[in-house]
C-alpha positions in Angstrom: 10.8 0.9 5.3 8.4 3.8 5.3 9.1 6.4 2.7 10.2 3.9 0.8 8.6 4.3 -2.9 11.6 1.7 -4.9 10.8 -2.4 -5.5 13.7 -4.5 -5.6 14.9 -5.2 -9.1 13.4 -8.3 -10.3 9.7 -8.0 -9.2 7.3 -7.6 -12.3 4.0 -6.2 -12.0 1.6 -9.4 -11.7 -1.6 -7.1 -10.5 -3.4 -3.8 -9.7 -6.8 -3.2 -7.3 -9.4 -1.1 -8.7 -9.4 2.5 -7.7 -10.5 2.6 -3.8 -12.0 5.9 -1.8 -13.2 6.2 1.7 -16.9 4.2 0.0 -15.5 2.1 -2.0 -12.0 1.0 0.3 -12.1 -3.0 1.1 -12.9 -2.7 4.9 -10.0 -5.3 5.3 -7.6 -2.8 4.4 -8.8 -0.2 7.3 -7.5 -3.4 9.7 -4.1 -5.2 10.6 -3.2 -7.2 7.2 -0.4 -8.1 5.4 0.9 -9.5 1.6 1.3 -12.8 1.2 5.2 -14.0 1.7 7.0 -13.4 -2.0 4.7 -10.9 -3.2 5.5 -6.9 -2.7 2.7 -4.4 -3.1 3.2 -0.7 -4.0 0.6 1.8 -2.7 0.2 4.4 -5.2 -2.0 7.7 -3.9 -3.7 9.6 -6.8 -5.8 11.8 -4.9 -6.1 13.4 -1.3 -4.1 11.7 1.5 -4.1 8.5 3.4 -1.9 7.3 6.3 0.1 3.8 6.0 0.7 2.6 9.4 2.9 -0.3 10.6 1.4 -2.3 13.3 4.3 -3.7 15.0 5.4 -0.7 15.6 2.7 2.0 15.1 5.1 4.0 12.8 3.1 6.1 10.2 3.8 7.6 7.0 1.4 10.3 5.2 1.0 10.0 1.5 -0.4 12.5 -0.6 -1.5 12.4 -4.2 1.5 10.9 -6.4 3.4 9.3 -3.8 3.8 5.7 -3.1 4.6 3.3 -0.4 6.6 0.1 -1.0 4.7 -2.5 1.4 6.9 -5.7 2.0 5.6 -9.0 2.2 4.7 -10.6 5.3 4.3 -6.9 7.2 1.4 -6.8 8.9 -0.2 -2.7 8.6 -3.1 -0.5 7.6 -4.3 2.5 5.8 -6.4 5.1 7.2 -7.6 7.5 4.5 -8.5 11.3 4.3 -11.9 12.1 2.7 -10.7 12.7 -0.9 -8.3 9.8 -0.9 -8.6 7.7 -4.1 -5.7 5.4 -4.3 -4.9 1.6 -5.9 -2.1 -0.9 -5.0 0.3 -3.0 -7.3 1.6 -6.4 -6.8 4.8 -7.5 -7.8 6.7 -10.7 -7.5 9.8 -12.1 -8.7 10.3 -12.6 -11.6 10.9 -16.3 -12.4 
């Protein structure tokens, strides 16, 4: 799962976050969370770094500016962001 920057075909883009940084970052997303069952999310980095961790197994992944993380539904993780991270996330789900 981490590294992986592809959605499954059939998703369509249902909604996007604001741009977040280190003040402006929802504080739930520094904490264990996960995407509701049948939607996907897509982490896309546009500035600095931040790490996506996976809390069932504490495996990490750094992303950098232009790169993005595939976050499945149902996967409980977090972010933990570098000083000059700006970043948003995408939500996808099928598309019916």
């Amino acid at each position: 799962m981490l590294g992986n920057s592809t959605l499954p075909e059939g998703l369509k883009l249902t909604r996007k976050t604001n741009v977040f940084d280190a003040e402006t970052v929802p504080k739930g997303l520094l904490k264990a969370h996960q995407i509701a069952l049948g939607t996907w999310g897509l982490l896309r980095v546009l500035d600095g770094e931040l790490r996506f961790v996976l809390e069932s197994s504490g495996e990490s992944r750094v992303l950098r500016a232009g790169e993005a993380q595939v976050v499945e539904p149902g996967v409980s993780h977090h972010v933990e962001l570098g000083p000059d991270a700006r970043f948003f996330i995408e939500f996808h789900r099928p598309d019916a």
